[in-house]
Structures are given as structure tokens and as C-alpha cells.
C-alpha positions as a printed NumPy array, in Angstrom:
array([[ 92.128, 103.46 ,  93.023],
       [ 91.654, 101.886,  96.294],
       [ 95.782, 102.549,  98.025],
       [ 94.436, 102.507, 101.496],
       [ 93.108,  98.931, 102.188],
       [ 95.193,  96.04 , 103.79 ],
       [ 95.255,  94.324, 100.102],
       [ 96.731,  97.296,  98.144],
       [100.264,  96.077, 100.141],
       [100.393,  92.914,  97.991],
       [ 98.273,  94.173,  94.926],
       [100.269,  97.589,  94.048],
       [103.192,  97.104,  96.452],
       [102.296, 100.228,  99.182],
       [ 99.523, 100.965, 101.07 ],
       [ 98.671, 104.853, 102.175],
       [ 97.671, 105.251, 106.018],
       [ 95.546, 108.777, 106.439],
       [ 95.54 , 111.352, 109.394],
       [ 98.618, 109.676, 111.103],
       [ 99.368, 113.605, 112.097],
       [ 97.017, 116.276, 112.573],
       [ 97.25 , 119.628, 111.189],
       [ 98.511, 120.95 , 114.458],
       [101.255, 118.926, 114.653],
       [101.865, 118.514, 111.405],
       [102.606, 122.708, 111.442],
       [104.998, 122.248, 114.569],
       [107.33 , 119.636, 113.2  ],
       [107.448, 121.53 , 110.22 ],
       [108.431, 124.58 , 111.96 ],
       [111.003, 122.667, 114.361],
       [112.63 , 120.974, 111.024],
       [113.265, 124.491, 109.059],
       [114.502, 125.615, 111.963],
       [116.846, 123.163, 112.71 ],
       [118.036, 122.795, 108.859],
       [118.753, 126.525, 108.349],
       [120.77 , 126.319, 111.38 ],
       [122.72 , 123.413, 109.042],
       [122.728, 125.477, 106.451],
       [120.085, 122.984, 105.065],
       [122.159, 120.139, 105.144],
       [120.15 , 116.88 , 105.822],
       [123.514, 114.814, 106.769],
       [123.942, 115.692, 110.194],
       [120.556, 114.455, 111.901],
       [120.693, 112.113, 114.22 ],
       [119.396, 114.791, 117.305],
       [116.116, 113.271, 115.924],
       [116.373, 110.315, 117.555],
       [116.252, 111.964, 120.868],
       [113.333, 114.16 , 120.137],
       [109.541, 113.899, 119.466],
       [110.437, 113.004, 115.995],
       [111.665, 109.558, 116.789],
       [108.098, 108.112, 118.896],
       [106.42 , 108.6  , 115.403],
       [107.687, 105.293, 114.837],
       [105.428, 103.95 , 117.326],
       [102.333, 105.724, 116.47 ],
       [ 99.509, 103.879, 116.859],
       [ 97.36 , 104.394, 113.876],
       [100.567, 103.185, 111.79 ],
       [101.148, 100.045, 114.119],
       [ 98.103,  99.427, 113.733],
       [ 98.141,  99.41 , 109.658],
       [101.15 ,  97.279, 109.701],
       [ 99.653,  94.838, 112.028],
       [ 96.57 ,  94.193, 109.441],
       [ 98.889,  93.686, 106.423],
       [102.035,  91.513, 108.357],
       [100.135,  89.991, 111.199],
       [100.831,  90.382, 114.871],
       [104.337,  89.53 , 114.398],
       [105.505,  92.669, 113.539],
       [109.07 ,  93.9  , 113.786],
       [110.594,  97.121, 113.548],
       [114.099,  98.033, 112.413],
       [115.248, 101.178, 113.261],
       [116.674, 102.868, 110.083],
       [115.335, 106.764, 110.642],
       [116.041, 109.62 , 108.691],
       [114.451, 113.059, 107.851],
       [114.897, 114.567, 104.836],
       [114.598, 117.873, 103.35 ],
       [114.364, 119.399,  99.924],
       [116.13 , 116.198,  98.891],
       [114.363, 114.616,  95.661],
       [117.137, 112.598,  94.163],
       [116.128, 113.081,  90.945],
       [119.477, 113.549,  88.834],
       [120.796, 110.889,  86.76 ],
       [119.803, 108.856,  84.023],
       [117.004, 106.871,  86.172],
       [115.482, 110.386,  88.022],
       [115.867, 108.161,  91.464],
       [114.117, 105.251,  90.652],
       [115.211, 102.809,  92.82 ],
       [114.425,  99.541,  94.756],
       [115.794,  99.888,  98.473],
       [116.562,  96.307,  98.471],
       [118.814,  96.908,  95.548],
       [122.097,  95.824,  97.965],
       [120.18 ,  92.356,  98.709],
       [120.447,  91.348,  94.977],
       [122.094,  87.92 ,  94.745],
       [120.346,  84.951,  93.399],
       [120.995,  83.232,  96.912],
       [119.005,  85.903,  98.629],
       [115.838,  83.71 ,  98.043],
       [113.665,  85.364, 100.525],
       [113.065,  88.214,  97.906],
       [111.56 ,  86.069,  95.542],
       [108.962,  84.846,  98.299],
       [105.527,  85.627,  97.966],
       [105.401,  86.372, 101.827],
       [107.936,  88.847, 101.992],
       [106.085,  91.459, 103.725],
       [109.777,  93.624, 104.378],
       [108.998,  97.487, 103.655],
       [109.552, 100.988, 104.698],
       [107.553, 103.448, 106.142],
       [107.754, 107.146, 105.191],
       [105.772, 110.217, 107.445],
       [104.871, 113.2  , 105.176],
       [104.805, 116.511, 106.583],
       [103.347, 118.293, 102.988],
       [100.824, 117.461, 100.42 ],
       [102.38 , 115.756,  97.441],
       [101.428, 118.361,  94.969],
       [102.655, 118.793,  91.351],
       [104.137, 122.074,  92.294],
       [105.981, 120.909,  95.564],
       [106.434, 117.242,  95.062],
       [107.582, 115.838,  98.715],
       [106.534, 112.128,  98.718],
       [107.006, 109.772,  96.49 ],
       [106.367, 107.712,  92.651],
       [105.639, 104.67 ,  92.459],
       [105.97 , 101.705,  89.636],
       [102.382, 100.353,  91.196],
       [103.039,  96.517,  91.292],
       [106.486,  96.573,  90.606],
       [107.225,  94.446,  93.779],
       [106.135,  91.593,  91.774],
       [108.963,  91.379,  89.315],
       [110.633,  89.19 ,  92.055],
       [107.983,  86.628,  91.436],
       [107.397,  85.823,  87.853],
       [109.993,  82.743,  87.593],
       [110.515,  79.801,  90.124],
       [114.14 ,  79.784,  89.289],
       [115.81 ,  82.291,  91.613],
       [118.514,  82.804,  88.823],
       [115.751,  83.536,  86.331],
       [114.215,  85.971,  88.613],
       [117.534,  87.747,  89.698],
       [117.897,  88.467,  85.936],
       [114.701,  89.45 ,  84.769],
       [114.797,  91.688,  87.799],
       [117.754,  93.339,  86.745],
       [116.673,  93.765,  83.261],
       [113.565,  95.129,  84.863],
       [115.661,  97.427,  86.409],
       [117.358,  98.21 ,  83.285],
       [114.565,  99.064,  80.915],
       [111.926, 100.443,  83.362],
       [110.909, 103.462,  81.129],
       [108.794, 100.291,  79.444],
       [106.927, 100.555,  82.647],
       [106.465, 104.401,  82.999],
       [102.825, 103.924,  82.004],
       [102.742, 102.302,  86.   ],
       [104.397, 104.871,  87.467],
       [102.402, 107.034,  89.311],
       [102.477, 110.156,  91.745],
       [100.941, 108.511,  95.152],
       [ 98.491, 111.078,  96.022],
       [ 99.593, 111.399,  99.556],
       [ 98.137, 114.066, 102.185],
       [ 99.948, 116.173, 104.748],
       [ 99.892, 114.003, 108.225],
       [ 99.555, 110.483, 106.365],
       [101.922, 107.964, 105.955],
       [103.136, 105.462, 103.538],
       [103.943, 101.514, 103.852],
       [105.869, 100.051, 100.897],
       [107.473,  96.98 ,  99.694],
       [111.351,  97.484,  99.982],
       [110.909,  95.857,  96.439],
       [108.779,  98.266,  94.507],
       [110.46 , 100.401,  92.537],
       [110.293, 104.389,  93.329],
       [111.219, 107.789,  93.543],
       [111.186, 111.606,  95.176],
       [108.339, 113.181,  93.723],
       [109.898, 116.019,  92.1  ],
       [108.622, 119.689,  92.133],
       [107.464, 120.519,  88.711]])
């Protein structure tokens, strides 16, 4: 499937940016992040040094600026909400993670997520090939951004969105393992519904 054009945003709710890293520096910031979690005892609470460091001008990089720009338009905003995470897959529980991040925004009044032209995402940096062995990245329920826009009413929608929610093992035959490299990134709807890819 085709997760790396401008159209696979709106279509399957993400969109996969390549090479963001190379293999160089992919290796470094790999080897300054163990480092710096085993002297945390691998605790992924108490990070916010990033923000001071090389780690936190990734959010500028200009092959993913770039990406954003030809899916949102010119008028592109950042928010900075950054975060590193290791070894965490959030997988426990009756769902195994799976999750919209806009979950707290839920409110029939909150109009805007029922909006065709809501373009609001997040944008995740992978240091490690999502394999089947060492997960690292991320499932998706491809096109499950969409939910928000199947009824006009925004009481209708808040509702089937929840049941959505609810019953999404209906949907597992969606879900998929996005079959992201070491060095790339990933753009996705804060409305699509996904997980930690687990190490199996």
C-alpha cells in the first residue's frame, strides 16, 4: 500500500516520511538514549534534559517540515508536546493500548473533530525497525480517523465514536503493523486509533 504520499494522511489517517535520520545518527541517539536510561534505571519519566539537547531540533527537521507542509498547507503550526520513550509498549489491559490521543477532546461540542479539515496529528521519530520480534513503532486501525465523520449530527457522531471505541476488535481486520524503517518518521491523525507495536 501506498503510506508515503501526501493523500495517505486523509485516506488511512498517517502518512510514513523515509530517511528523516541516517544510519549514523540514527546509531548515536541510540547510544546517547541507553545511556542516559540505564543511568535512570530505565525509567522514561524523568526526561525533560531532552529538550535542551540535539534531541529536541528533530522537531524542526526539514525533510519532516517539509511532509507536513504538503499535507496541511503552509500554515503549519507546531505544538510542543515531546517525549522519548523507551521499552514502553502499553500494551496491558483489555484494549492492548489502542487508543485515540484526542480521546480527552470527546464532547459533542468539540465540533472541530468531526470536520473533514481537521488536519491535527502527531509526529513520532523511530530510532529501530518495527520488526515482529522488536516491535518499537506503532499499529494502526488504517482509516479509523474517519469514524468522526460518518453522521452530520455531532451527537450522532460522538456516539458512534464511542461505540467505535467500544467494539473495535470488529475492526481488527484494519489494524495493521505500519512497516516503519529505522530513521523515518510518522505523521498521524490525533484521531486514528493506535497502539505500541508490541515485541512478539
Amino acid at each position: 500500500k501506498d503510506f508515503y504520499s501526501k493523500e495517505s494522511f486523509h485516506k488511512n489517517g498517517f502518512i510514513i516520511i523515509e530517511d528523516v535520520l541516517k544510519k549514523k545518527e540514527v546509531s548515536e541517539i541510540r547510544d546517547t538514549l541507553f545511556l542516559h536510561f540505564k543511568e535512570l534505571d530505565k525509567s522514561f519519566e524523568n526526561i525533560s534534559y531532552v529538550l535542551e539537547s540535539e534531541l529536541a531540533k528533530l522537531q524542526f527537521n526539514d525533510k519532516i517540515l517539509k511532509s507536513l507542509r504538503s499535507v496541511i498547507g503552509e500554515e503549519l503550526v507546531l505544538v510542543n508536546d515531546f517525549n522519548v520513550q523507551f521499552n514502553a509498549y502499553g500494551v496491558e489491559g483489555r484494549n492492548k493500548g489502542l487508543h485515540a490521543d484526542c480521546n480527552s477532546e470527546f464532547t459533542p461540542k468539540n465540533k472541530y473533530l468531526f470536520s473533514k479539515e481537521y488536519q491535527f496529528g502527531k509526529v513520532g521519530i523511530y530510532f529501530q525497525d518495527n520488526t515482529e520480534s522488536m516491535g518499537g513503532g506503532i499499529d494502526v486501525l488504517v482509516g479509523s480517523h474517519k469514524t468522526f465523520t460518518k453522521f452530520r449530527s455531532s451527537l450522532m457522531n460522538y456516539l458512534y465514536s464511542r461505540l467505535f471505541h467500544k467494539f473495535h476488535r470488529l475492526h481488527n481486520k484494519r489494524k495493521i503493523r505500519v512497516p516503519i524503517k529505522a530513521g523515518s518518521a510518522v505523521y498521524f491523525d490525533s484521531r486514528l486509533l493506535h497502539s505500541s507495536s508490541s515485541p512478539r
